[in-house]
SELUMDO-549075 format. One record per residue (C-alpha): residue number from 0; y, z, x. Coordinates in steps of 0.1 Angstrom, whole numbers, plus 5000, padded with zeros to 4 digits. Each point is the difference from the previous one (the first is absolute). Last residue first. Example, Ala and Ser with C-alpha at 12.3 -4.5 7.8 and 13.67 -1.06 7.14 Angstrom:
2
  pos    py    pz    px
    1  4989  5071  5137
    0  4966  5007  4986
This chain:
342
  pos    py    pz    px
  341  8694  4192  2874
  340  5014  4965  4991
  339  5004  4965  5007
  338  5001  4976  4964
  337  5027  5014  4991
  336  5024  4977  5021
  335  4979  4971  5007
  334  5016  4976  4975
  333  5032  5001  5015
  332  4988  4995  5038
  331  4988  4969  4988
  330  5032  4991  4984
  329  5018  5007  5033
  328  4971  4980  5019
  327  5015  4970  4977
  326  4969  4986  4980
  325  4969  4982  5022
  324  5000  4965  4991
  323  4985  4998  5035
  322  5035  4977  5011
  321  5018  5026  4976
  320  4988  5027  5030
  319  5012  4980  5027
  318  5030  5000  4984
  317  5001  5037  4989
  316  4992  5004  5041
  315  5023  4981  5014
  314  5031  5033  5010
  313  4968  5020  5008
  312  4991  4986  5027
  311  4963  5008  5004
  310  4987  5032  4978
  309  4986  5033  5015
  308  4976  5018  4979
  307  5012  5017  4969
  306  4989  5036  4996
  305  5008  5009  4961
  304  5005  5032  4995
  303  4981  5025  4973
  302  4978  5018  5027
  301  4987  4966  5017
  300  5005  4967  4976
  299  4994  4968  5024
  298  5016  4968  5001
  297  4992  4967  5009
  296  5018  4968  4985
  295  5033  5001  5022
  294  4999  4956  5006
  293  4993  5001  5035
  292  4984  5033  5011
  291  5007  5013  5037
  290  4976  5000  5019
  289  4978  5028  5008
  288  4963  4976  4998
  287  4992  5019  4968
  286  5037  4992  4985
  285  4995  4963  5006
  284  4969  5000  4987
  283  5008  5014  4968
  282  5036  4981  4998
  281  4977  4966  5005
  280  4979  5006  4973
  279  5026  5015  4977
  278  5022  4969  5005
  277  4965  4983  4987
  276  4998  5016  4970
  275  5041  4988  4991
  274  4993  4963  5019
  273  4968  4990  4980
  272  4979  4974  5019
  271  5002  4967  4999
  270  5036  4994  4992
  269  4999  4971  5026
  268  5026  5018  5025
  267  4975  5035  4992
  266  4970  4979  5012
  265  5017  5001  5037
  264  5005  5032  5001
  263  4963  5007  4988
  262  4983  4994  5033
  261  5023  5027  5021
  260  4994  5027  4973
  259  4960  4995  5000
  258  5001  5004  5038
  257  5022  5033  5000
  256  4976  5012  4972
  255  4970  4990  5019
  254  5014  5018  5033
  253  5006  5028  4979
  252  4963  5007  4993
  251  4998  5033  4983
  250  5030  4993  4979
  249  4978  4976  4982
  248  5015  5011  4966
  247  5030  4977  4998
  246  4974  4973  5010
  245  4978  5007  4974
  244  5031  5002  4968
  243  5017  4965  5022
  242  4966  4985  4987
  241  4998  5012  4966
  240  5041  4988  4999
  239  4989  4966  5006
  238  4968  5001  4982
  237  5018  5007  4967
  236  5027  4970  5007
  235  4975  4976  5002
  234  4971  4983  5023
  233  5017  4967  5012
  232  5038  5009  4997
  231  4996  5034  5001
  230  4987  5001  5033
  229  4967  5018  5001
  228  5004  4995  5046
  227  4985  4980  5025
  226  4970  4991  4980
  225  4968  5008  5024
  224  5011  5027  5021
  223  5018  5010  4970
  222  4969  5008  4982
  221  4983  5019  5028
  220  5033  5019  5007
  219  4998  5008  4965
  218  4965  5017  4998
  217  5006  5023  5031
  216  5032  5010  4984
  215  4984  5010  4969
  214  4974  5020  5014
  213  5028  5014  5016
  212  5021  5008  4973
  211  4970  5015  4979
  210  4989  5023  5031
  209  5039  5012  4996
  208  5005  5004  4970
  207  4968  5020  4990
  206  5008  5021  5027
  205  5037  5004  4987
  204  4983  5010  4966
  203  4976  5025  5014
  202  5033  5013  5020
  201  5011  5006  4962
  200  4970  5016  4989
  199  4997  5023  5029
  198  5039  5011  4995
  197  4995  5007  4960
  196  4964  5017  5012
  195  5023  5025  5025
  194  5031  5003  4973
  193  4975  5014  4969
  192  4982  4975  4973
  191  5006  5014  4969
  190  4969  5015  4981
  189  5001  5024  5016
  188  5035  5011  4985
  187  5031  4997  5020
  186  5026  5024  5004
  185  5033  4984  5013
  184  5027  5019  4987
  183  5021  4978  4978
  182  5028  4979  5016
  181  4990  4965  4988
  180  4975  5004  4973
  179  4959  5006  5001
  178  4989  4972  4981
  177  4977  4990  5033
  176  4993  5030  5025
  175  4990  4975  5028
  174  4994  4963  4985
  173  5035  4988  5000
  172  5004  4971  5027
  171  4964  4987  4982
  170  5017  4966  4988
  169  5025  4998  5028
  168  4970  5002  5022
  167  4978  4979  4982
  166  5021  4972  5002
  165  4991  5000  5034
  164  4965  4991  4989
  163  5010  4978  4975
  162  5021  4983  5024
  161  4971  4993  5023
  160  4970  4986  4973
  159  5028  4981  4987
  158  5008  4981  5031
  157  4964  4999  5008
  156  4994  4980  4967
  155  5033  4979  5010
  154  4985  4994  5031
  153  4966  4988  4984
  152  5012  4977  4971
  151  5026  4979  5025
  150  4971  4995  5026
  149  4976  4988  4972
  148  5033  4978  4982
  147  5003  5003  4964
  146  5023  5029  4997
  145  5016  5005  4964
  144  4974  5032  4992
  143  5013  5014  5039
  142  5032  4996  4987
  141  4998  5014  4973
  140  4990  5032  5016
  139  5023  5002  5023
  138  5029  5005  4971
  137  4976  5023  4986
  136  4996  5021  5030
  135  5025  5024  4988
  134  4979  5015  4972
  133  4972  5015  5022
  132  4967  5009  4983
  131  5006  4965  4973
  130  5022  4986  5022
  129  4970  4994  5016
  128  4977  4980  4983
  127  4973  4983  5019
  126  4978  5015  4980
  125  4978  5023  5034
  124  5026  4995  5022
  123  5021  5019  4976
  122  4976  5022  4994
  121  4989  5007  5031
  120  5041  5008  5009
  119  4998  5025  4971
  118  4963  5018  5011
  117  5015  5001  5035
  116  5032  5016  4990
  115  4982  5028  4978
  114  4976  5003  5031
  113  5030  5012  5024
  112  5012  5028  4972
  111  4972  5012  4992
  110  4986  5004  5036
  109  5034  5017  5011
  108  4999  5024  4970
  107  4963  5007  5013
  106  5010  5005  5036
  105  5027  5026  4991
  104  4974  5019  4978
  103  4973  4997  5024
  102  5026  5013  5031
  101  5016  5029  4975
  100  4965  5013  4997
   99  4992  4994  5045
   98  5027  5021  5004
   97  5043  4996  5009
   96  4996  4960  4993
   95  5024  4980  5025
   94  4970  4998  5026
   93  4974  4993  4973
   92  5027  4972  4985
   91  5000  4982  5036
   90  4970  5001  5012
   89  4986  4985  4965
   88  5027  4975  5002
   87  4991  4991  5033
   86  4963  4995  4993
   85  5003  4983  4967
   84  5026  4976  5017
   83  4971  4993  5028
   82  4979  4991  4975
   81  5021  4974  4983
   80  5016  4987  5034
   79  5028  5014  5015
   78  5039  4981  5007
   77  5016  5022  5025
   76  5011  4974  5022
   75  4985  4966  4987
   74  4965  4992  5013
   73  4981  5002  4966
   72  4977  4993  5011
   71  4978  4994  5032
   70  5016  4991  5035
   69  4986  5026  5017
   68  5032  5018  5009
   67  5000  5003  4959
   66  4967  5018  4999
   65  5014  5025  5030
   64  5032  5008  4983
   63  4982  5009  4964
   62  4980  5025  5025
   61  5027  5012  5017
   60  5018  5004  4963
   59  4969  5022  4990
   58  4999  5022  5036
   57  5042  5009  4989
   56  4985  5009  4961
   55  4971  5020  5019
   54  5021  5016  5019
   53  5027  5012  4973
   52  4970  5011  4979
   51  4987  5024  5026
   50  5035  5011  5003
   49  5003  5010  4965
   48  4965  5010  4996
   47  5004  5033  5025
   46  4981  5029  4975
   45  4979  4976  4979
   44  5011  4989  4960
   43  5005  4967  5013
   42  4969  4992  5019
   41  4979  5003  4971
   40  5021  4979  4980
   39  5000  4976  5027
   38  4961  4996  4996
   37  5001  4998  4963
   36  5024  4971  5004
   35  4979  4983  5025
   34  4967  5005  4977
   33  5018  4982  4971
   32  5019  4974  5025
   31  4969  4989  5013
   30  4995  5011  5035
   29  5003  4979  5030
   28  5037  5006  5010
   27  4990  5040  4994
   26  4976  4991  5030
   25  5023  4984  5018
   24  5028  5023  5005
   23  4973  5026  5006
   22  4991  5024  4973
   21  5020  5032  4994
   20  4981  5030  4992
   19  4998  5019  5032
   18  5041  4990  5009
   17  5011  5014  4971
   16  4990  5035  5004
   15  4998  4994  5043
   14  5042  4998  4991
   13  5000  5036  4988
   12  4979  5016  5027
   11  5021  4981  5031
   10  5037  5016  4982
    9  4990  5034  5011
    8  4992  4990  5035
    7  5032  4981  5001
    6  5021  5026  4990
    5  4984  5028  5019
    4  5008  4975  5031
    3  5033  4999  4990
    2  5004  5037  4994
    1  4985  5011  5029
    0  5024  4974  5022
């Protein structure tokens, strides 16, 4: 029982280090970023930061909790808004940082990294041409050019302003150590951005994502409220898929997905909608709500294996599948080989 209690009573000093310089939850909330950052710093290199850190990351995600019970945005799980994303990530790379040196530089990798993707997605928006900063959007892009329609020209601009952000993430997949080749030792210079600002850039990205998807989503249910649906037959082909692109992303309102799905069967008998996107739709939801998926569309890569969802009756489903003029699952399974690895 000594030894416990000498424990305790030696452990107390260590966390008061921390604990004397941190500033409440809301108080580093209400600092700008520069004076925030310096104030972490502090807080890292003090005997018991670790912990501090952990609390004050857990008192952050309250906080974000609290704003969203309140009915202001963004309300999807998880989703943060701009400042609270500075304060998490701030929390975040301080706690993963080993002093308040390594912190700066970890936060400063993270900082270039994040602002060289806003400065390319302002530029696009900025000329209006983004294949330009992000080559697969060309596609997209003429699109948007061919639209005449107002309702047409603005989902399509939201369509691109989405993609390019995910295409960011296949675009950036490389940043830590890059030119480095596959099985060297991993030593990376300063100027390469280390694991902890790699992972803070990429939940930056998800963020981004996500607040983008439902702004989006708010924005579409608006329209559809109004039109029924951007079928292809009265608003184009483009639209179509743009739309089926928003409500593949709405997982945060599945009742909206299931609703969507249940109004576009009937369009699918007229050929207005497209089958192959729209077997994704309904394979998406299907799998969210745990049943089984109709035409074997969803899978997902974990540790080099493809997890496949369950799939209805089998014995149908390649004909169901030529009905979506999907290819044979066979062939589908074909093509993803090599693409799932470690």
């Amino acid at each position: 029982m000594r030894a416990v209690i000498h424990s305790v009573c030696c452990l107390l000093p260590l966390l008061a280090g921390a604990q004397d310089l941190a500033p409440s939850i809301d108080t580093l909330a209400s600092l700008p970023s520069g004076e925030r950052a310096a104030a972490l710093r502090r807080v890292r290199d003090a005997d018991g930061a670790s912990i501090v850190l952990r609390d004050l990351e857990m008192a952050a995600h309250v906080r974000a909790d609290g704003r969203r019970a309140r009915g202001l945005p963004p309300r999807s799980e998880g989703c943060l808004d701009a400042d609270e994303f500075d304060l998490d990530a701030q929390l975040k790379l301080a706690r993963q940082s080993s002093s308040g040196a390594e912190f700066a530089d970890n936060l400063g990798q993270y900082r270039e990294l994040s602002a060289r993707l806003d400065r390319r997605l302002a530029a696009a928006r900025a000329t209006n041409s983004w294949w330009r900063k992000f080559p697969s959007l060309r596609r997209w892009e003429r699109a948007w050019r061919e639209a005449k329609d107002p309702r047409t020209r603005e989902l399509l601009l939201r369509t691109l302003n989405g993609q390019a952000i995910r295409a960011s993430l296949a675009r950036d997949r490389g940043v830590v150590a890059p030119g480095v080749a596959k099985g060297a030792p991993k030593r990376v210079s300063k100027s390469a951005p280390g694991s902890a600002a790699t992972s803070a850039y990429r939940e930056y990205v998800f963020n981004l994502m996500c607040t983008n998807d439902e702004e989006n989503l708010g924005w579409f249910k608006h329209q559809i409220a109004e039109i029924g649906w951007f079928g292809q037959k009265r608003f184009g082909w483009a639209a179509d898929q743009a739309a089926l692109l928003i409500v593949q992303h709405a997982d945060a309102d599945p009742g909206f997905q299931e609703a969507v799905v249940a109004s576009l069967w009937p369009r699918l008998d007229v050929a207005d909608t497209d089958p192959e996107n729209f077997a994704y739709l309904v394979d998406r939801v299907a799998v969210r709500a745990g049943r089984p998926q109709e035409f074997g569309t969803q899978m997902e890569c974990v540790n080099g294996q493809w997890i496949v969802p369950e799939i209805e009756d089998h014995d149908s489903l390649d004909a169901r599948r030529n009905r979506m003029n999907l290819v044979a699952y066979g062939v589908q399974l074909a093509r993803a080989r090599g693409i799932c690895r470690d």
